[in-house]
NULOMI-378051 format. One record per residue (C-alpha): residue in three letters; x, y, z. Coordinates in steps of 0.001 Angstrom, whole numbers, padded with zeros to 6 digits, always signed. Layout:
// residues N
ALAXYZ/...
This chain:
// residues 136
UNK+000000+000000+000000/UNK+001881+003077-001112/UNK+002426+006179+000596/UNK+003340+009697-001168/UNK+006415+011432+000730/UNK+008550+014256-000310/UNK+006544+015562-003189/UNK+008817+018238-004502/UNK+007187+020108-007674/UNK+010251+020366-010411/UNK+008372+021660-013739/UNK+005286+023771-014009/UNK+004966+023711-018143/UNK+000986+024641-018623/UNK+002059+023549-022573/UNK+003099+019913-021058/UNK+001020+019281-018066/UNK+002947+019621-015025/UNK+005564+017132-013369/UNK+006629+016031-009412/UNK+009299+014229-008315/UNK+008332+011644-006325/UNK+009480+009342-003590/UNK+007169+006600-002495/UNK+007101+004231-000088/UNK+005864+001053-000848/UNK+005183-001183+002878/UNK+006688-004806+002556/UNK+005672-008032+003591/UNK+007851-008413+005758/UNK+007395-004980+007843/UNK+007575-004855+011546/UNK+008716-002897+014310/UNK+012565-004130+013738/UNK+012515-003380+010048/UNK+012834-000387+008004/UNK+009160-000915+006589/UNK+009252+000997+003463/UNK+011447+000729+000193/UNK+011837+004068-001807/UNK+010976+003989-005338/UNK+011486+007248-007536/UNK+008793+008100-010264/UNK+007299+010866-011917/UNK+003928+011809-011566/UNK+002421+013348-014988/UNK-000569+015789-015018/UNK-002547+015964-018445/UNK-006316+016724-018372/UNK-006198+017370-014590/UNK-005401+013776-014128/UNK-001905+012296-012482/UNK-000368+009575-013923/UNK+002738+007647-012612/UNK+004854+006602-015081/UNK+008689+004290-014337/UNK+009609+005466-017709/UNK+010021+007253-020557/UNK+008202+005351-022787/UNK+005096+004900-020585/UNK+005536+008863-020907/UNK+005481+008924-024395/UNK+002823+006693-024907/UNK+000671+009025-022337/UNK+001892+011768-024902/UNK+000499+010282-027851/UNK-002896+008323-026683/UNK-003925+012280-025354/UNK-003036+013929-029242/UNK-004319+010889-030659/UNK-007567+011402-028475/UNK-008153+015282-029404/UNK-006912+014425-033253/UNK-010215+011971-032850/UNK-012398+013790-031402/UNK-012163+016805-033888/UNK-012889+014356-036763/UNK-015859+012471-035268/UNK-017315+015630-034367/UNK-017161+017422-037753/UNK-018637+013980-039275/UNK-021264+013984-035991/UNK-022206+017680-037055/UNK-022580+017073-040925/UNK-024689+013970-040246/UNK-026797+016281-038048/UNK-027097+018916-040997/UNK-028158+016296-043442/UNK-030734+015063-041345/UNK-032177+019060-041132/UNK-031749+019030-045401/UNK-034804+019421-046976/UNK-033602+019785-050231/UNK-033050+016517-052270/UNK-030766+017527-054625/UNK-028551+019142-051505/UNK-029025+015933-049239/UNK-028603+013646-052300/UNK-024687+015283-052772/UNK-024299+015920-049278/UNK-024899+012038-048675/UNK-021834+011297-050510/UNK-019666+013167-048687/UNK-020894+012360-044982/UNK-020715+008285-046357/UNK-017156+008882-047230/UNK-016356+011016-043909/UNK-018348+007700-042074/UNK-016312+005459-043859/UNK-012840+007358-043082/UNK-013476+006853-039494/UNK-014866+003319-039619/UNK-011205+002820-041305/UNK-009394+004015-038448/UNK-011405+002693-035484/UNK-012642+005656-034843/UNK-016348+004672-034666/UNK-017369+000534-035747/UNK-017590-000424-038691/UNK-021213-001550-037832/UNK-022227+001982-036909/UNK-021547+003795-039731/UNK-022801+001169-041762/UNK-025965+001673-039423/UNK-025984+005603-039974/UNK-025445+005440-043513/UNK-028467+003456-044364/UNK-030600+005500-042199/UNK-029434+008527-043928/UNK-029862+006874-047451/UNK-033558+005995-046438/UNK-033281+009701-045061/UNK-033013+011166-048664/UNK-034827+008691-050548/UNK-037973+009574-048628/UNK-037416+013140-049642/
């Protein structure tokens, strides 16, 4: 069961989260009143998003790095293709929904192709917005 001692702040980067040095104790097995009880571990404690995250090294680092601009790189794109799906659905217009179909079916299928959204889902979307414009 860890403790946090010692928390001494080292970086304060708003552009790259902010970063602690950290000593931790980590209780033993074998603690009692003649031992030392505690073996300290160094680590640094990450802060993206308001959350901490330990990390031993500097990969697990990097990887935080890249899952959080691979998260906001996603959520951009499915929310552009969430908004033009939304604006088709308002169309009225069949000519305009007809050509807009195309292009929201292609945005669908870009994000199906990167596991973005499943594959079942936009399949599921894109027939409901074909039957969408055909009953126009």
């Amino acid at each position: 069961f860890g403790t946090l001692k010692n928390i001494l702040p080292l970086q304060s980067n708003p552009e790259n989260g902010f970063e602690w040095s950290v000593r931790l104790g980590v209780r033993t097995l074998a603690s009692h009143a003649g031992n030392r009880g505690s073996i300290p571990l160094r680590a640094t404690i990450k802060k993206i998003r308001g959350n901490s995250y330990m990390a031993h090294h500097k990969s697990a680092l990097k990887r935080i790095r890249q899952s959080e601009a691979r998260r906001v790189h996603n959520k951009y794109f499915a929310r552009t293709t969430r908004n033009a799906v939304k604006k088709l659905k308002d169309t009225s217009d069949k000519s305009e929904a007809s050509e807009a179909l195309q292009k929201v079916s292609s945005m669908l299928d870009k994000l199906a192709k990167r596991n973005i959204i499943h594959a079942k889902k936009a399949a599921n979307l894109k027939s409901g917005l074909a039957t969408h414009v055909n009953s126009l």
